[in-house]
C-alpha positions as CSV (number, residue, x, y, z in Angstrom):
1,X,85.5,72.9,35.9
2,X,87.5,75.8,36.9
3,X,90.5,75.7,38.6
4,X,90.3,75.0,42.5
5,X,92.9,75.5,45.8
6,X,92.4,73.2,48.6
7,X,93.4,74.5,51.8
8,X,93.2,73.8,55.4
9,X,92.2,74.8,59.3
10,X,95.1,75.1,61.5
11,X,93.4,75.1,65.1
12,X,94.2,75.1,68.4
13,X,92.3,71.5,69.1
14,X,92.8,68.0,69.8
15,X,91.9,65.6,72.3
16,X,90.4,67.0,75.9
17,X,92.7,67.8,78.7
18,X,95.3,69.0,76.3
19,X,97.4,71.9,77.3
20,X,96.9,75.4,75.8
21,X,101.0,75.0,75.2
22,X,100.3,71.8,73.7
23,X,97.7,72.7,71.7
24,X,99.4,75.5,70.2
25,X,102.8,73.1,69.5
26,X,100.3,70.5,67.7
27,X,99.0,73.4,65.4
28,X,102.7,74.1,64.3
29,X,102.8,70.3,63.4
30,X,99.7,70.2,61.6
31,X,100.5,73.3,59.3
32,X,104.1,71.1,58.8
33,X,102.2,68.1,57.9
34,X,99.5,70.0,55.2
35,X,102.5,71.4,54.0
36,X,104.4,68.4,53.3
37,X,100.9,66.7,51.7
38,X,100.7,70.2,49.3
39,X,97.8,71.7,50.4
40,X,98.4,75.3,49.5
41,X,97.2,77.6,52.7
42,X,96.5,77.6,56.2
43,X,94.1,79.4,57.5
44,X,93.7,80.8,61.6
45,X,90.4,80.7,63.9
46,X,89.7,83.8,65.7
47,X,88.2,83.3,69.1
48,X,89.2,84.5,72.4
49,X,88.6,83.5,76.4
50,X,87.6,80.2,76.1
51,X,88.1,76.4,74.9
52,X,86.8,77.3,71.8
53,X,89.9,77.5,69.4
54,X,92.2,80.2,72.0
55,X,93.9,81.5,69.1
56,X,93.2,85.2,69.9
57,X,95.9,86.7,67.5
58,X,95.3,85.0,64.0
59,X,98.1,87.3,62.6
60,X,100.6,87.0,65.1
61,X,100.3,83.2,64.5
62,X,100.6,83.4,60.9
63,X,103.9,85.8,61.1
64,X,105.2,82.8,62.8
65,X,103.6,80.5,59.9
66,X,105.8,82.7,57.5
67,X,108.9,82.3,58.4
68,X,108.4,78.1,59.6
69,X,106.9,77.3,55.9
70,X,107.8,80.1,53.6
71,X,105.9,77.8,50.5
72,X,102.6,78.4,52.3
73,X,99.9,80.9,52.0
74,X,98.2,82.6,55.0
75,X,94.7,82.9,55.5
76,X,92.3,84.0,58.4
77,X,88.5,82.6,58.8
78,X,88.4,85.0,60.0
79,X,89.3,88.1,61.6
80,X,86.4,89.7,63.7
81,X,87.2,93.6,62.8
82,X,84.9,95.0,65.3
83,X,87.2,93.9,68.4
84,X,90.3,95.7,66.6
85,X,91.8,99.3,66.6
86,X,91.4,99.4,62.7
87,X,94.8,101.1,62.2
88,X,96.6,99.3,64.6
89,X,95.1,96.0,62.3
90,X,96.1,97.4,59.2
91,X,99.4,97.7,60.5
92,X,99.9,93.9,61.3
93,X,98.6,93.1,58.0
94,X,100.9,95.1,55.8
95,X,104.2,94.0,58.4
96,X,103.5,90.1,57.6
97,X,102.2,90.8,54.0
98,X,106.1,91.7,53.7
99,X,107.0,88.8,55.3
100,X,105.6,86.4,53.0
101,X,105.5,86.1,49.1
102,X,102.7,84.4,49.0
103,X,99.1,85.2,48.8
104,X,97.3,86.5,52.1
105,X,93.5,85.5,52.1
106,X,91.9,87.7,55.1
107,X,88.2,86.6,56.1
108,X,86.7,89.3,57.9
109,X,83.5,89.2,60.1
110,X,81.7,90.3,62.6
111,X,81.5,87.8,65.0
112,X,78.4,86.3,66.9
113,X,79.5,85.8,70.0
114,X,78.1,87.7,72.8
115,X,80.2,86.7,75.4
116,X,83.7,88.0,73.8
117,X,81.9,91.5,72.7
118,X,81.2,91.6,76.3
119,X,84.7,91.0,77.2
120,X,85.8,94.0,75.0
121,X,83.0,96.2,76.0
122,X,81.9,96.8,72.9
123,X,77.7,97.0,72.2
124,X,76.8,93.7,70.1
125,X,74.6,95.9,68.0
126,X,77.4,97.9,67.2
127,X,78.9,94.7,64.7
128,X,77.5,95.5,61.3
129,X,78.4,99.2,61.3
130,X,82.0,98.8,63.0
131,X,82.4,96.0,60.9
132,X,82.0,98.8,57.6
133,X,84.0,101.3,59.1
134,X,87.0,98.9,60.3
135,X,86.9,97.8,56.1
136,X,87.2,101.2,55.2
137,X,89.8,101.8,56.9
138,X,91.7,99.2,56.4
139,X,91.8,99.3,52.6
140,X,92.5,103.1,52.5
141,X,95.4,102.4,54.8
142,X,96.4,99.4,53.1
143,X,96.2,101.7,49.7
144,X,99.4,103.2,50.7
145,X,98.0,107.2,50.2
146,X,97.3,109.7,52.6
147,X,93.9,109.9,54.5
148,X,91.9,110.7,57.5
149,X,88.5,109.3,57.9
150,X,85.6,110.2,60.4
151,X,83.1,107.3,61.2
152,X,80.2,107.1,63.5
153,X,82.1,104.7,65.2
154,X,85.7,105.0,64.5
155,X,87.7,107.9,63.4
156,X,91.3,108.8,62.1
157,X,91.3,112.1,62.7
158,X,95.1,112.9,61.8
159,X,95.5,112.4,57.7
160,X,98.5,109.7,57.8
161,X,100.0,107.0,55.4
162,X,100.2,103.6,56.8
163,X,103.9,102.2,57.3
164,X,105.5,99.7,56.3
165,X,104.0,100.3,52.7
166,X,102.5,97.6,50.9
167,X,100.8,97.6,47.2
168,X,97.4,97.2,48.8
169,X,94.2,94.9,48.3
170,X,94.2,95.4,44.6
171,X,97.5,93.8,44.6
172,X,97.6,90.1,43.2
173,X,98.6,89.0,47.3
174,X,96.5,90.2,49.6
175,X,92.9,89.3,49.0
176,X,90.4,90.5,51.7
177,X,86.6,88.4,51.9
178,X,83.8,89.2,53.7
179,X,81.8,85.8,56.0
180,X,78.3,85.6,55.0
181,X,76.0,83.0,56.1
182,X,72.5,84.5,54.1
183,X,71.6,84.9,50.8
184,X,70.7,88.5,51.9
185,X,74.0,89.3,53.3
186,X,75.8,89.3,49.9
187,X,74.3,92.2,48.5
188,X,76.0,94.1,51.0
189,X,79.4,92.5,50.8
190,X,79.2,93.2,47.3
191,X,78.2,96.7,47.8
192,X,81.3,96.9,49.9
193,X,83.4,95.4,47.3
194,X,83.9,92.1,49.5
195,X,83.7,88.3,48.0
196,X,82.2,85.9,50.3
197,X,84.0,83.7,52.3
198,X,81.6,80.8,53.4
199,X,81.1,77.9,56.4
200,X,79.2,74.9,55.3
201,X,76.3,74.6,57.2
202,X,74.8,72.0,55.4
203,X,72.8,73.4,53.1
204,X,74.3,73.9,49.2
205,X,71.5,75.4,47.8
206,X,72.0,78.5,50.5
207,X,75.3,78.6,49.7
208,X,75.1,78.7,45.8
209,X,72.3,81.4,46.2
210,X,75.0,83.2,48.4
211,X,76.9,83.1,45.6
212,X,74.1,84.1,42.4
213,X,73.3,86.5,44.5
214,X,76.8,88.6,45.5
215,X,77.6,88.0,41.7
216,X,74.2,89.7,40.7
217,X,74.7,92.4,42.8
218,X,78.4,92.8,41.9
219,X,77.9,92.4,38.4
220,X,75.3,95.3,38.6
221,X,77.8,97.6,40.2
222,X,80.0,97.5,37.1
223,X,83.0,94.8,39.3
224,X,84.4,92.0,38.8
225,X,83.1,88.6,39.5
226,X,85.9,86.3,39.0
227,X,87.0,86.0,42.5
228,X,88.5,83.4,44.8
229,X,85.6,81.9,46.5
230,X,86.6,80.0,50.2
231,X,84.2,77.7,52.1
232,X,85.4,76.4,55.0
233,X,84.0,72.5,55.1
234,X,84.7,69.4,57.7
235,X,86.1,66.5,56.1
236,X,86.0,63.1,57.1
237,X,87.2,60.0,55.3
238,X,86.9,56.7,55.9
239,X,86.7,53.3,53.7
240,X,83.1,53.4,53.5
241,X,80.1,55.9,54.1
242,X,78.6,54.2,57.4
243,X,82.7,54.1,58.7
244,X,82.8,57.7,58.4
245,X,79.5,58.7,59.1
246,X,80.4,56.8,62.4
247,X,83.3,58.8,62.8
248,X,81.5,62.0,62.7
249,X,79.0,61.0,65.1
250,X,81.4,60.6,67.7
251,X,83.5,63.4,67.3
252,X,81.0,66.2,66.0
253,X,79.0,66.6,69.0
254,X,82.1,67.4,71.0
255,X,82.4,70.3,68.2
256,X,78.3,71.2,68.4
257,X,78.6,71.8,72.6
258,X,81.9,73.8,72.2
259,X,80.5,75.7,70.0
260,X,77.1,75.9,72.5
261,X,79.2,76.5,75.2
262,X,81.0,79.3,73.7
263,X,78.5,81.8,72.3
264,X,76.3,81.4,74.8
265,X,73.3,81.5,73.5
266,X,70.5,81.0,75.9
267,X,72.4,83.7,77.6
268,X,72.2,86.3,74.6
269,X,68.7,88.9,74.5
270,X,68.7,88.0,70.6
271,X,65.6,90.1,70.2
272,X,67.5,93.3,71.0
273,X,70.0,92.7,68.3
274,X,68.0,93.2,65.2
275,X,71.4,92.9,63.1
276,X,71.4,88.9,64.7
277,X,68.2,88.3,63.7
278,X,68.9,84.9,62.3
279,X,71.5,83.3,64.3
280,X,68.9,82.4,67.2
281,X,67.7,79.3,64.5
282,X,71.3,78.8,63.5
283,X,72.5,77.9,67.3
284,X,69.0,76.3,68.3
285,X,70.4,74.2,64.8
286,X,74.0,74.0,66.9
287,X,72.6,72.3,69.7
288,X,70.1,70.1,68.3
289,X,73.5,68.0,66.6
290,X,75.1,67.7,70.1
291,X,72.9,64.6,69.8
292,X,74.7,62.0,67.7
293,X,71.3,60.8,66.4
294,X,71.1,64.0,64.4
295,X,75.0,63.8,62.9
296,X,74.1,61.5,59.8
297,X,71.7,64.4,58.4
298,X,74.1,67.2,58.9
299,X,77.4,65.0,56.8
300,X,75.2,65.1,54.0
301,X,76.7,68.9,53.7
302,X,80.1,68.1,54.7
303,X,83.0,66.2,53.2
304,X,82.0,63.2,55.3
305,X,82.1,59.6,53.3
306,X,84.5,57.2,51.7
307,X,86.8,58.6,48.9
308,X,84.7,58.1,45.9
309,X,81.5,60.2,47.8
310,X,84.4,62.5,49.1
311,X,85.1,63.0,45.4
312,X,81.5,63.7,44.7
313,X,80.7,66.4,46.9
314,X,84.1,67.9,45.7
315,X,83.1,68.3,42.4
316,X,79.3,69.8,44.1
317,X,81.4,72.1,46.0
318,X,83.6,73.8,42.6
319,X,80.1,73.3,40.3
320,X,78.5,75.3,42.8
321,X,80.9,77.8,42.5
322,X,83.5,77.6,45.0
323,X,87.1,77.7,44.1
324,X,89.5,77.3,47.4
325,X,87.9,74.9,49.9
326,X,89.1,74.8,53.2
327,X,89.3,71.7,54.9
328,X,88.7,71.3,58.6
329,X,89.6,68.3,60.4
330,X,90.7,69.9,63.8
331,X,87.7,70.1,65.7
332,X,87.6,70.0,69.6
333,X,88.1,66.3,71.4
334,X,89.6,64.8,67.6
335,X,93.0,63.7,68.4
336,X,95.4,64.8,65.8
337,X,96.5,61.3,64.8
338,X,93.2,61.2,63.3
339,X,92.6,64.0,62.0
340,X,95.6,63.9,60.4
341,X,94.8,60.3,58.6
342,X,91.7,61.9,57.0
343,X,93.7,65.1,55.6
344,X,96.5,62.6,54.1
345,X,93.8,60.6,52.5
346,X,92.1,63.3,51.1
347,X,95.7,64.4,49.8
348,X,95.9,60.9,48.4
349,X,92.8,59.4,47.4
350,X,91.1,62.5,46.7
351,X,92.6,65.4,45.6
352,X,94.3,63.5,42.4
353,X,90.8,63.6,40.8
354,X,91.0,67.6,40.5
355,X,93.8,68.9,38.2
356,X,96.7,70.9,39.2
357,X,95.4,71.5,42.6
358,X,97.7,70.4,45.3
359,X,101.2,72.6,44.8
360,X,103.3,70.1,46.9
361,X,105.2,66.8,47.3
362,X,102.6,63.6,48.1
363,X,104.8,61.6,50.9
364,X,103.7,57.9,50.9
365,X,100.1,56.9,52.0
366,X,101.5,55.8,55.7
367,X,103.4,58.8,56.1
């Protein structure tokens, strides 16, 4: 078994009714609390304009991050590119790469929701190319050499060098991925020289074919393959299976419907975004687990169960290929009290079984 990172979801979340102030102050707390446990990174939600995780400005936050625990890496899952002015991005992530000694993983996407593209006035079907043309940019400016660059979409007309002046993605610190949620997506993150960053949605066979597949194709165009591999994955412990299956069916659905009621998407014409194709099935799969009756199914693909199946789908996890898991426990409507026992039990009870994998001082269990 190869060497894994466990990291974790700093979001703006916890119980209903809590103040955007609030919610942002508990965030802080959280990233203090991973820290102290060891988990090695925190990683920022992009979203903007609603309850859905408000943290617009992942960077921003992470520049604050920085400075507040200096031992922690910074990670994004992820920054939707589309919505940004691609030098103006590249900017903020050289400023806090310099800012930090420690690695910076950036998930980049495309984002599916309809409602924020909207809000920015940029053309849905627009994503996939912006989305190539923002990556371009951003690692020839983050190269530290002169360029221009003319895009169908975006342009830098005016051959600059980005300042301040960093050593670039091919440095050992900043490590850019690429979310993909279909097998048939990771031929074209590997043609674009991006590893995958992944959700769990349940399924590990999807994901490990995500996987086969971006190595085959990477592999083929003469790259490397040995890559850090993130998957974002809820985790839920409890002292027994049915205890924390319990748990998940009465705070999951509170995650399913904010989810719902942010993209929208009975509201979205998904037949005129060709690029979307299969996301109709994925939120029609959203909805259907707003229904506690359909949670028990859904943990089997999560990090949901007592410590020793905890440890189990671990080890599935790194087999299947997956070397820095991200663990989220900050869902909407979960108060961070609780949230907050499963991460220091995971610390605890799980995260011993895996060598050398936690990089920090365990406090006592009751901490």
């Amino acid at each position: 078994m190869s060497r894994v990172e466990f990291g974790f979801v700093a979001a703006a979340a916890d119980r209903a009714g809590t103040s955007d102030a609030d919610l942002y102050q508990t965030l802080l707390s959280d990233v203090d609390y991973h820290a102290g446990l060891g988990f090695t990174t925190a990683w920022i939600i992009e979203h903007h304009f609603s309850d859905y995780f408000p943290t617009p400005n992942p960077l921003l936050l992470l520049g604050h991050v920085a400075a507040r625990r200096p031992e922690v890496s910074l990670g994004t899952c992820v920054l939707v590119t589309p919505w940004y002015d691609p030098l103006r991005l590249a900017e903020d992530i050289a400023t806090v790469s310099l800012l930090t000694d420690r690695h910076m993983h950036l998930g980049l996407g495309r984002g599916t929701a309809k409602y924020e593209y909207d809000a920015f006035g940029i053309n849905m079907d627009e994503g996939r190319d912006r989305f190539r043309e923002t990556y371009e940019i951003l690692t020839r400016a983050l190269s530290g050499e002169y360029f221009s660059y003319p895009g169908k979409y975006l342009t830098v007309p005016k051959r600059i060098r980005l300042r301040p002046r960093v050593a670039g993605v091919s440095s050992d610190r900043i490590h850019l991925y690429g979310a993909i949620g279909t097998p048939g997506t990771a031929g074209v993150m590997a043609d674009m020289g991006l590893p995958p960053i992944c959700t769990s949605l349940g399924d590990l066979n999807i994901q490990r074919r995500i996987l086969d597949n971006w190595r085959q194709s990477t592999s083929a165009l003469g790259h490397n393959t040995d890559r850090t591999f993130p998957m974002m994955v809820n985790c839920i412990i409890a002292d027994t299976d049915a205890q924390a299956i319990a748990l998940a069916q009465e705070y999951i659905p509170r995650f399913m419907q904010a989810q719902v009621d942010h993209y929208t998407p009975d509201e979205t014409d998904w037949e005129n975004l060709p690029s979307y194709a299969g996301w109709k099935a994925q939120f029609e799969s959203l909805k259907a687990k707003t229904n506690p009756a359909n949670i028990p199914k859904w943990t089997e693909g999560q990090l949901v169960g007592s410590p020793e199946t905890v440890i189990r789908k671990t080890r599935e996890f790194i087999d299947a290929g997956f070397n820095h898991l991200l663990l989220h426990t900050a869902t909407p409507g979960v108060p961070h009290q609780v949230r907050r026992e499963w991460a220091s039990r995971f610390a605890h009870e799980v995260a011993p079984e895996f060598a050398s994998v936690l990089s920090g001082h365990l406090p006592a269990a009751d901490a």
